[in-house]
N, CA, C and O atoms as a GROMACS GRO file, in nm:
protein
  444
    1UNK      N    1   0.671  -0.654   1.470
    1UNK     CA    2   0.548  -0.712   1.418
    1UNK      C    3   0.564  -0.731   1.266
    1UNK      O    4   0.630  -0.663   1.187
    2UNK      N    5   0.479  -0.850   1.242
    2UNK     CA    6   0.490  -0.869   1.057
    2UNK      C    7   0.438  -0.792   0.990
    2UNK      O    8   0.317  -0.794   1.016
    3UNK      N    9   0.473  -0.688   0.880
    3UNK     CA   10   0.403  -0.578   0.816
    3UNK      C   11   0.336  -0.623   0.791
    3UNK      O   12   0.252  -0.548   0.841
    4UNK      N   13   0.244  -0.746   0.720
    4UNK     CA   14   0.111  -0.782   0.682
    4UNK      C   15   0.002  -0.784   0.795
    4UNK      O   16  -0.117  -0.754   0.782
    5UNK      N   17   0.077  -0.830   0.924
    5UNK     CA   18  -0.024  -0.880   1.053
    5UNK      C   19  -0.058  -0.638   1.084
    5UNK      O   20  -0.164  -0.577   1.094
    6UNK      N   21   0.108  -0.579   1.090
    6UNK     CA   22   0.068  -0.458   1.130
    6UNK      C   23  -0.020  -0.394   1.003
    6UNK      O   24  -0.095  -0.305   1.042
    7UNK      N   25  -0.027  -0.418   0.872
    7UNK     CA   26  -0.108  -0.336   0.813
    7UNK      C   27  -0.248  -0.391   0.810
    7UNK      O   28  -0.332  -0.324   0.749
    8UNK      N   29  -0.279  -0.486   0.858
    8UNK     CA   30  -0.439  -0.557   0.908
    8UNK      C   31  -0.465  -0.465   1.032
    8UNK      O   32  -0.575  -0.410   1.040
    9UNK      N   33  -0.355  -0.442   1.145
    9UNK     CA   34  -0.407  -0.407   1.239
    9UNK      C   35  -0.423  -0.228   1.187
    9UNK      O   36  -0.445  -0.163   1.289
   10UNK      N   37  -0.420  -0.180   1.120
   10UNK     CA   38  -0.384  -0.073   1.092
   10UNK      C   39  -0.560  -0.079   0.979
   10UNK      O   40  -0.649   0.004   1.001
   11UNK      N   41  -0.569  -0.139   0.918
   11UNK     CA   42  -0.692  -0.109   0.828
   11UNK      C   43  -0.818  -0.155   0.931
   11UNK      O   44  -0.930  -0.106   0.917
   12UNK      N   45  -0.794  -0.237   1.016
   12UNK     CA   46  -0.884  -0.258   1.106
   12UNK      C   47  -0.929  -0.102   1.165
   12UNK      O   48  -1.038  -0.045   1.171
   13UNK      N   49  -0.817  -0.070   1.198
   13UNK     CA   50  -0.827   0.078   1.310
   13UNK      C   51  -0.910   0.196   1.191
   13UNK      O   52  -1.007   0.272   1.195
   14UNK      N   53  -0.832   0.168   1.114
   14UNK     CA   54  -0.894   0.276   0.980
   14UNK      C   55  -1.054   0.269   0.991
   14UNK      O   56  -1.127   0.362   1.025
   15UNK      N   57  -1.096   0.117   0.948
   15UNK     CA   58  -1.245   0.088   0.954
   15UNK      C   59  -1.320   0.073   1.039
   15UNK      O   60  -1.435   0.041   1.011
   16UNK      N   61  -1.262   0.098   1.228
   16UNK     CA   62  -1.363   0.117   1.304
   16UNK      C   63  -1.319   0.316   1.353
   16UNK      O   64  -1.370   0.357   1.458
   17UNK      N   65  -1.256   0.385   1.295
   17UNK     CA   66  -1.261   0.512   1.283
   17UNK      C   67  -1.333   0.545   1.155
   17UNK      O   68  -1.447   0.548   1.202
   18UNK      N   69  -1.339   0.556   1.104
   18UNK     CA   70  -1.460   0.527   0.981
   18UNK      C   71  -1.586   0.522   1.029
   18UNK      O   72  -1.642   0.631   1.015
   19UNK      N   73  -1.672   0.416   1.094
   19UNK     CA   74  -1.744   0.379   1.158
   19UNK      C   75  -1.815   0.444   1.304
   19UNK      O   76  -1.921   0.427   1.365
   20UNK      N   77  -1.700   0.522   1.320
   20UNK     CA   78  -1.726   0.614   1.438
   20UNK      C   79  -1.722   0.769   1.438
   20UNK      O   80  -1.733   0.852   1.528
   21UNK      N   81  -1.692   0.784   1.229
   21UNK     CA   82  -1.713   0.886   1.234
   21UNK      C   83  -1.584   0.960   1.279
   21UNK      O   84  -1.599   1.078   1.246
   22UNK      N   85  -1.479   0.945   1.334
   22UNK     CA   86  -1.404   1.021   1.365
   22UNK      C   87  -1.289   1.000   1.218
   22UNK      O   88  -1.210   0.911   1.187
   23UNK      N   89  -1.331   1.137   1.149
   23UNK     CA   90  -1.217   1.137   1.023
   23UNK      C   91  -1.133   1.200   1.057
   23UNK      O   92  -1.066   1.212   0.954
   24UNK      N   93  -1.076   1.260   1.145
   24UNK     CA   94  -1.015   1.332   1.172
   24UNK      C   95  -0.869   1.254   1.222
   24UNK      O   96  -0.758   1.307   1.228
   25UNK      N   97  -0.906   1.101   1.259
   25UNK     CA   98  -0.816   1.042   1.284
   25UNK      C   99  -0.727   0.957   1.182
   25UNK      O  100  -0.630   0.886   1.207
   26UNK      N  101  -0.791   0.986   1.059
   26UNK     CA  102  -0.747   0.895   0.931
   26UNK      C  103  -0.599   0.982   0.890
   26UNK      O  104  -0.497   0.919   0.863
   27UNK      N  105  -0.600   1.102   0.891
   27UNK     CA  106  -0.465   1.139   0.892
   27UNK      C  107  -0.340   1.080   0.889
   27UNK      O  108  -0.258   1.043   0.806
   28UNK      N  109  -0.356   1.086   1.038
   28UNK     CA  110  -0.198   0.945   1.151
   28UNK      C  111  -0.224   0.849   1.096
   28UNK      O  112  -0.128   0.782   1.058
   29UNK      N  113  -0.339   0.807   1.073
   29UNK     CA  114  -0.307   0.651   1.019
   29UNK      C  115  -0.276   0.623   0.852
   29UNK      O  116  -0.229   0.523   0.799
   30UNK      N  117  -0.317   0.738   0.798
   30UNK     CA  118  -0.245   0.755   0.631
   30UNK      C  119  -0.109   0.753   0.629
   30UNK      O  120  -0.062   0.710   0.524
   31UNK      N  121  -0.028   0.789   0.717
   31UNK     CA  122   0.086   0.839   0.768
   31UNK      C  123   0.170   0.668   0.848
   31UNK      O  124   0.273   0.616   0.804
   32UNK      N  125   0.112   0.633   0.931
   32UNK     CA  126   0.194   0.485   0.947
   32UNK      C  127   0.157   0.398   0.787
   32UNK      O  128   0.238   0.334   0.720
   33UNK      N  129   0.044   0.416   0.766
   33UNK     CA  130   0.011   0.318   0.613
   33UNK      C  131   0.097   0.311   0.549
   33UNK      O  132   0.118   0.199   0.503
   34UNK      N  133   0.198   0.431   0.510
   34UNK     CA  134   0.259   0.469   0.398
   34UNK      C  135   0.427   0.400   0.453
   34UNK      O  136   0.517   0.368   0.375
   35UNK      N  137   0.431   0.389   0.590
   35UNK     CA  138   0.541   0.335   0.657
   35UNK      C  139   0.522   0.151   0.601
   35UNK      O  140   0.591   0.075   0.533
   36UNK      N  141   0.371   0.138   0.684
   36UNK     CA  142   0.394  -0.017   0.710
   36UNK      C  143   0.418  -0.048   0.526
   36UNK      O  144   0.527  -0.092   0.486
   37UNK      N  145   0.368  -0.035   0.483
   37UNK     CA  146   0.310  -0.023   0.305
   37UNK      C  147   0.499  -0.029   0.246
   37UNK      O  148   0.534  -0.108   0.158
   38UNK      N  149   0.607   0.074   0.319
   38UNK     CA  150   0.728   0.081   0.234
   38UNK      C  151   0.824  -0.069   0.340
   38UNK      O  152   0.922  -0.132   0.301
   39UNK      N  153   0.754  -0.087   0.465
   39UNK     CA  154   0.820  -0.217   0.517
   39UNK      C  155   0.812  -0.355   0.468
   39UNK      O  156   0.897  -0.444   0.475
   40UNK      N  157   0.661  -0.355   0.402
   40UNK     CA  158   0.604  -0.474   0.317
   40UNK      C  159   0.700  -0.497   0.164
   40UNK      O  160   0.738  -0.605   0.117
   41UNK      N  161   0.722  -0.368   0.112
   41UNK     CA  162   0.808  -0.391  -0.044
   41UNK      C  163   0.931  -0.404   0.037
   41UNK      O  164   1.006  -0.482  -0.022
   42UNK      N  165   0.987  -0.359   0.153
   42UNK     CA  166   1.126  -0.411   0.114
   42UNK      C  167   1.169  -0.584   0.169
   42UNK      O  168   1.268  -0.651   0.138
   43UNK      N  169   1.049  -0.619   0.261
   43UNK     CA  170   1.068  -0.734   0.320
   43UNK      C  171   1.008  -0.867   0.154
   43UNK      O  172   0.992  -0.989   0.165
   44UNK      N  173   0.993  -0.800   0.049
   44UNK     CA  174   0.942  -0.868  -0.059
   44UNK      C  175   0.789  -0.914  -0.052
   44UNK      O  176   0.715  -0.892   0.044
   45UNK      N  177   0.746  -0.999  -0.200
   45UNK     CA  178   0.578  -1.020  -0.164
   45UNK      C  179   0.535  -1.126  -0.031
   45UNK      O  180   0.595  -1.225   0.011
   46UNK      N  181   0.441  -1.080   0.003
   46UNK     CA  182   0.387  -1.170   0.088
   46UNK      C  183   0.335  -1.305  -0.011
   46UNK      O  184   0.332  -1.313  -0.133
   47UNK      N  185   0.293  -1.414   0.106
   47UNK     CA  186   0.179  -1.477   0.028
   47UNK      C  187   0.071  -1.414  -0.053
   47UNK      O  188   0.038  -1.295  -0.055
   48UNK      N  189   0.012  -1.528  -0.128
   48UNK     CA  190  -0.120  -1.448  -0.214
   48UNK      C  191  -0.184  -1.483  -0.116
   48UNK      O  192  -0.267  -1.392  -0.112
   49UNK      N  193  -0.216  -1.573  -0.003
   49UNK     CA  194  -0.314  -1.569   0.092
   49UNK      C  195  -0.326  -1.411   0.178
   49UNK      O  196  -0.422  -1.334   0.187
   50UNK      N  197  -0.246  -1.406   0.209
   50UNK     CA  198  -0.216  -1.257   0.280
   50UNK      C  199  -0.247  -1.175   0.174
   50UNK      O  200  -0.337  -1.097   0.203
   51UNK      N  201  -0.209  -1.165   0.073
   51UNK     CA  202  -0.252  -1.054  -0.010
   51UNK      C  203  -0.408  -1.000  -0.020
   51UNK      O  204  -0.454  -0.886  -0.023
   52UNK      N  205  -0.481  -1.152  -0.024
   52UNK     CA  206  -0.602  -1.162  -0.099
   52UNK      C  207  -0.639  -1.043   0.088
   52UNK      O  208  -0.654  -0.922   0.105
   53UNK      N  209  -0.641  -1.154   0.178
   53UNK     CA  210  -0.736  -1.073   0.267
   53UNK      C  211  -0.671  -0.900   0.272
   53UNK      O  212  -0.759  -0.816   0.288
   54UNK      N  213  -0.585  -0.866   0.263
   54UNK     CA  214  -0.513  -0.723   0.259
   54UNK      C  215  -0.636  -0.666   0.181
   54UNK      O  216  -0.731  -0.593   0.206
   55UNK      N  217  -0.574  -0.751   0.053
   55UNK     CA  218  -0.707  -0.686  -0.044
   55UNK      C  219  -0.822  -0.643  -0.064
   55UNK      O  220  -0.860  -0.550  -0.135
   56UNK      N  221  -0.907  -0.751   0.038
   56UNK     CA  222  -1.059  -0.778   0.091
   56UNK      C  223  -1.058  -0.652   0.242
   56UNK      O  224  -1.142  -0.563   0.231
   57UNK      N  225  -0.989  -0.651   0.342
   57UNK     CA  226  -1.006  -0.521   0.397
   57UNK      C  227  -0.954  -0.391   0.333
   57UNK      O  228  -1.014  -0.287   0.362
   58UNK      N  229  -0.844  -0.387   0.246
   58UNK     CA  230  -0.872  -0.232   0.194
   58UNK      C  231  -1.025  -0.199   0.113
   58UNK      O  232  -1.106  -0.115   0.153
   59UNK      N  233  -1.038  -0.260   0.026
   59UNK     CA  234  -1.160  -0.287  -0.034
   59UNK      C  235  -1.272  -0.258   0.015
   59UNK      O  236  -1.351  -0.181  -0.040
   60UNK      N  237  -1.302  -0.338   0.169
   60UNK     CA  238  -1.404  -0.286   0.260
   60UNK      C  239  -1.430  -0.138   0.337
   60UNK      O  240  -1.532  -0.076   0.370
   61UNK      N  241  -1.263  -0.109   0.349
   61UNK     CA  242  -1.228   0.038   0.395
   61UNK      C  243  -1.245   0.150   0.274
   61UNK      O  244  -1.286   0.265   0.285
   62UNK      N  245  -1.203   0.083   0.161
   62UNK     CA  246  -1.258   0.200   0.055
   62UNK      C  247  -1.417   0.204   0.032
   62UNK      O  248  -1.450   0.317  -0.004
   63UNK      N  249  -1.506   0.131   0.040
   63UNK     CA  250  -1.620   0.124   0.106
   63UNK      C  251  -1.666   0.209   0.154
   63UNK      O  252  -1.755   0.276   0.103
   64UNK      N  253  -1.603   0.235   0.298
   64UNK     CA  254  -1.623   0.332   0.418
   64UNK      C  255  -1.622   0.448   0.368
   64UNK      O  256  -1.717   0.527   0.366
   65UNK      N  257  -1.485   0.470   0.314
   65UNK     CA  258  -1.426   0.602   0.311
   65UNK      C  259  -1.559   0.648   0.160
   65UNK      O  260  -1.643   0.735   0.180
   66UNK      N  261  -1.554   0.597   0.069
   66UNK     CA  262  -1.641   0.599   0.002
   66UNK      C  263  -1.752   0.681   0.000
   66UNK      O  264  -1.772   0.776  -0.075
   67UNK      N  265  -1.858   0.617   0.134
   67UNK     CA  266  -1.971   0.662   0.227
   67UNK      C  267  -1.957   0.748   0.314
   67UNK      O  268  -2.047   0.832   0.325
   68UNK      N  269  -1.821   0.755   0.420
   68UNK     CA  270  -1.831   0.901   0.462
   68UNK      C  271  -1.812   1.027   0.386
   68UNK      O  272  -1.832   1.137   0.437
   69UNK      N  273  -1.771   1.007   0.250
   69UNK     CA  274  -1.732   1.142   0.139
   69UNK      C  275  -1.880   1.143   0.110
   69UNK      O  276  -1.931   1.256   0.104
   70UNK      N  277  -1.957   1.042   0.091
   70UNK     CA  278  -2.149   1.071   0.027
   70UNK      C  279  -2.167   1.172   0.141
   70UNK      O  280  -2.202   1.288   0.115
   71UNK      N  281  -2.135   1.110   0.324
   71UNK     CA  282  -2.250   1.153   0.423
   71UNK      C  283  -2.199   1.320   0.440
   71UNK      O  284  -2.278   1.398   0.493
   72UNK      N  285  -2.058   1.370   0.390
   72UNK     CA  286  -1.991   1.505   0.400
   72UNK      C  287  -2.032   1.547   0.305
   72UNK      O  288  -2.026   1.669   0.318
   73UNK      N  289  -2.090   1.513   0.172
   73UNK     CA  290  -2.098   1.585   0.094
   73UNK      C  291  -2.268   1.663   0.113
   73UNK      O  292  -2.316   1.774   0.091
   74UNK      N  293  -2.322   1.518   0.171
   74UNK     CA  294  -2.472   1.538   0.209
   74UNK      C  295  -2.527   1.675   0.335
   74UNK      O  296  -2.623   1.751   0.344
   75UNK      N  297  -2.387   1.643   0.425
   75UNK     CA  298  -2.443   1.765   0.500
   75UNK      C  299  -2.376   1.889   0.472
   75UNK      O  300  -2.380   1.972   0.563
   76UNK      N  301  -2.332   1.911   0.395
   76UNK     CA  302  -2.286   2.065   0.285
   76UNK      C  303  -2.387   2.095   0.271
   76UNK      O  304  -2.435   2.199   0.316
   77UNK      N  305  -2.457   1.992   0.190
   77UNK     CA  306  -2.566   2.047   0.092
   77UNK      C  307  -2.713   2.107   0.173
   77UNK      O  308  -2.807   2.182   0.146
   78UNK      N  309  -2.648   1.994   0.323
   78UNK     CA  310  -2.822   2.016   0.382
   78UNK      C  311  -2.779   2.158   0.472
   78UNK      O  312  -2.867   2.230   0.522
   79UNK      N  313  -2.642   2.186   0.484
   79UNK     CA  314  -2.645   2.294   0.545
   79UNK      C  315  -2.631   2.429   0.472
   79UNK      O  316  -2.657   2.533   0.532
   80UNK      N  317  -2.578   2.430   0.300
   80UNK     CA  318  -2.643   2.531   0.214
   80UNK      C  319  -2.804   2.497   0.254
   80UNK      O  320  -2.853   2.533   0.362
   81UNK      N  321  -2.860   2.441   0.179
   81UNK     CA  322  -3.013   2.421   0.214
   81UNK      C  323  -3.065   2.530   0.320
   81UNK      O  324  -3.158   2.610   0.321
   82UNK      N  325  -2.983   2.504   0.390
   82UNK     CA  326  -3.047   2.578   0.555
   82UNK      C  327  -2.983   2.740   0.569
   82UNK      O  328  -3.009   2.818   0.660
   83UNK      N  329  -2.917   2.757   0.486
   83UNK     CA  330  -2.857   2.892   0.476
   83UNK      C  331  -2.963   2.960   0.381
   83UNK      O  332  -3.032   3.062   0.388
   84UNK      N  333  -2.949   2.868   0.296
   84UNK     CA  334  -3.063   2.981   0.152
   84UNK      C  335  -3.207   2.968   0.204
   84UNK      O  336  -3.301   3.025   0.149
   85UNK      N  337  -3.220   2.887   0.322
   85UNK     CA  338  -3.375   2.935   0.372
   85UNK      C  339  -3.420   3.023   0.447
   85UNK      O  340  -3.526   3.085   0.456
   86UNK      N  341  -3.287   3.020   0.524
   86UNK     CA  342  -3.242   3.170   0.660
   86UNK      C  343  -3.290   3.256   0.597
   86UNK      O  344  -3.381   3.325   0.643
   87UNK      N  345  -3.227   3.278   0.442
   87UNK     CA  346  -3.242   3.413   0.367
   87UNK      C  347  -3.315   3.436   0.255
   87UNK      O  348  -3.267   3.454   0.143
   88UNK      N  349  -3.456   3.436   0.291
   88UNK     CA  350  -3.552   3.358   0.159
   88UNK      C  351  -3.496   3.494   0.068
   88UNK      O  352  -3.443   3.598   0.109
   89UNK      N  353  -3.531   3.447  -0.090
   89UNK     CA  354  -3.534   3.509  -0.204
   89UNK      C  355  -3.673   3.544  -0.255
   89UNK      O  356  -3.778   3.487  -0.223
   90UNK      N  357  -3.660   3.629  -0.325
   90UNK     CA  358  -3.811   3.664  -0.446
   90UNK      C  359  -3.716   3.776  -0.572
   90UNK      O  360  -3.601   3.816  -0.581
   91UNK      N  361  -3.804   3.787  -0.629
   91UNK     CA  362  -3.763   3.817  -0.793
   91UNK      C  363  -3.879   3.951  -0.816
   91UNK      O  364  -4.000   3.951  -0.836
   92UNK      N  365  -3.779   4.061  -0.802
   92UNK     CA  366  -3.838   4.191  -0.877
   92UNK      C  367  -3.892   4.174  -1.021
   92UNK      O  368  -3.840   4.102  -1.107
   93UNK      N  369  -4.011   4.257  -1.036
   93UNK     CA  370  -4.048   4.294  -1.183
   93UNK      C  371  -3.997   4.279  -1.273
   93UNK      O  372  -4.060   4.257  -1.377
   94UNK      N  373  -3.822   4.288  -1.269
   94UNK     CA  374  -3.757   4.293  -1.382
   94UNK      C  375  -3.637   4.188  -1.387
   94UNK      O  376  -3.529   4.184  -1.446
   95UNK      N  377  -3.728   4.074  -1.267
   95UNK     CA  378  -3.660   3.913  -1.352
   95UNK      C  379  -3.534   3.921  -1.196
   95UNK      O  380  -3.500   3.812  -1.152
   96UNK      N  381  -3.497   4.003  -1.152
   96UNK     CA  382  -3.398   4.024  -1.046
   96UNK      C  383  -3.409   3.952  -0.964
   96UNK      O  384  -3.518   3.903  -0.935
   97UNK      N  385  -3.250   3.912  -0.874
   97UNK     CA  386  -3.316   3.803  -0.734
   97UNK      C  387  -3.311   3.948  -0.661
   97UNK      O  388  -3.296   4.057  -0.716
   98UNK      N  389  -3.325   3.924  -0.539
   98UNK     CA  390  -3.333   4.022  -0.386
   98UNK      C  391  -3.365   3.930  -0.287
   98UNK      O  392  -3.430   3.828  -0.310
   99UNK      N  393  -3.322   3.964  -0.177
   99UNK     CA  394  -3.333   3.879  -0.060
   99UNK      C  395  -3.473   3.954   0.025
   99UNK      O  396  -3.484   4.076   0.027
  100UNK      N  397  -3.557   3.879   0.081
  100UNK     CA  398  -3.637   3.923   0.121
  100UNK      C  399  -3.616   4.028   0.267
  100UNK      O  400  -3.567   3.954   0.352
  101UNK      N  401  -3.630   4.127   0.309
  101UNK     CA  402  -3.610   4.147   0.450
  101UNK      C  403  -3.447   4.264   0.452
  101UNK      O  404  -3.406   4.344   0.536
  102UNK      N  405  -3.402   4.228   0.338
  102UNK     CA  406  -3.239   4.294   0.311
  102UNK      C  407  -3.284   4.427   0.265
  102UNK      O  408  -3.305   4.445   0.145
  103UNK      N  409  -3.303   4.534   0.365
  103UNK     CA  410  -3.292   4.653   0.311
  103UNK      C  411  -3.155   4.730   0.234
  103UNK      O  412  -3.107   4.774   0.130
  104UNK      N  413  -3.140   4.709   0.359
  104UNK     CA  414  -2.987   4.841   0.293
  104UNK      C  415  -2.848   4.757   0.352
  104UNK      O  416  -2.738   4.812   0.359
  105UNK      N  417  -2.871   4.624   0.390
  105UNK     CA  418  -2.779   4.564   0.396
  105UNK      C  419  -2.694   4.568   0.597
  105UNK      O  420  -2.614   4.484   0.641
  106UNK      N  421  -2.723   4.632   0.637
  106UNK     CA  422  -2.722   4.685   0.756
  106UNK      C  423  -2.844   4.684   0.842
  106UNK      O  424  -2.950   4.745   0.821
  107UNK      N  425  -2.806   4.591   0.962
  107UNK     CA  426  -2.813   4.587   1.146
  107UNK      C  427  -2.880   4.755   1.198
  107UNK      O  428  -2.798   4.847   1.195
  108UNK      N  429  -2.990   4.781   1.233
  108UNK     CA  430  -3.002   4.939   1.307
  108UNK      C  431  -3.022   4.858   1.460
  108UNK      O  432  -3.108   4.780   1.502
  109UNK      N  433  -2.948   4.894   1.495
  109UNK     CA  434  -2.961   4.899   1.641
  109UNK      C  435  -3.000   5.021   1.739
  109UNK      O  436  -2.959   5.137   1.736
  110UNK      N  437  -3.088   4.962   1.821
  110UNK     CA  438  -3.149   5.092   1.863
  110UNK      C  439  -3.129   5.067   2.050
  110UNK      O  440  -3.144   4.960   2.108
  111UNK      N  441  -3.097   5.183   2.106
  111UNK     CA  442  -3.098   5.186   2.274
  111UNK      C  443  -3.205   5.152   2.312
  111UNK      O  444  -3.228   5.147   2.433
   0.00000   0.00000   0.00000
């Protein structure tokens, strides 16, 4: 296959894994990229027609990747959020945090 036609088919795949959320698959495909990507320099430049659209789907894929780093960073935050509410806080007399409910740090389990 022509490295330009395989690295289209390859950013295609990138941007409907992207799209589906499965990052887990961007890995393997970072991994042929870096193949098709060293087949393209040694076969010399492509057209600038070919270039331009190369250009226009990485572009769109950095996009993606872009927005799934916002939507990972977003559910960190919403899942701290949801941790520091598990364990509400309040502030002793003397300015201190303490967790509400945290006696002595220890589970009593009883028969």
């Amino acid at each position: 296959m022509d490295p330009v036609e395989a690295l289209r088919a390859l950013l295609a795949a990138e941007a409907a894994a992207l799209q589906r959320g499965e990052l887990a698959a961007l890995g393997p495909l970072a991994g042929q990229k870096a193949e098709i990507l060293a087949a393209l320099t040694a076969t010399g430049a492509p057209p600038a027609a070919s270039l331009a659209r190369l250009r226009a789907e990485a572009g769109r894929n950095a996009g993606l990747i872009a927005a799934a780093q916002r939507g990972v960073a977003a559910a960190c935050q919403r899942l701290a959020e949801l941790q520091r509410a598990a364990a509400p806080q309040t502030y002793d007399n003397q300015g201190r945090r303490s967790q509400l409910g945290a006696a002595g740090g220890a589970i009593e389990r009883r028969a």
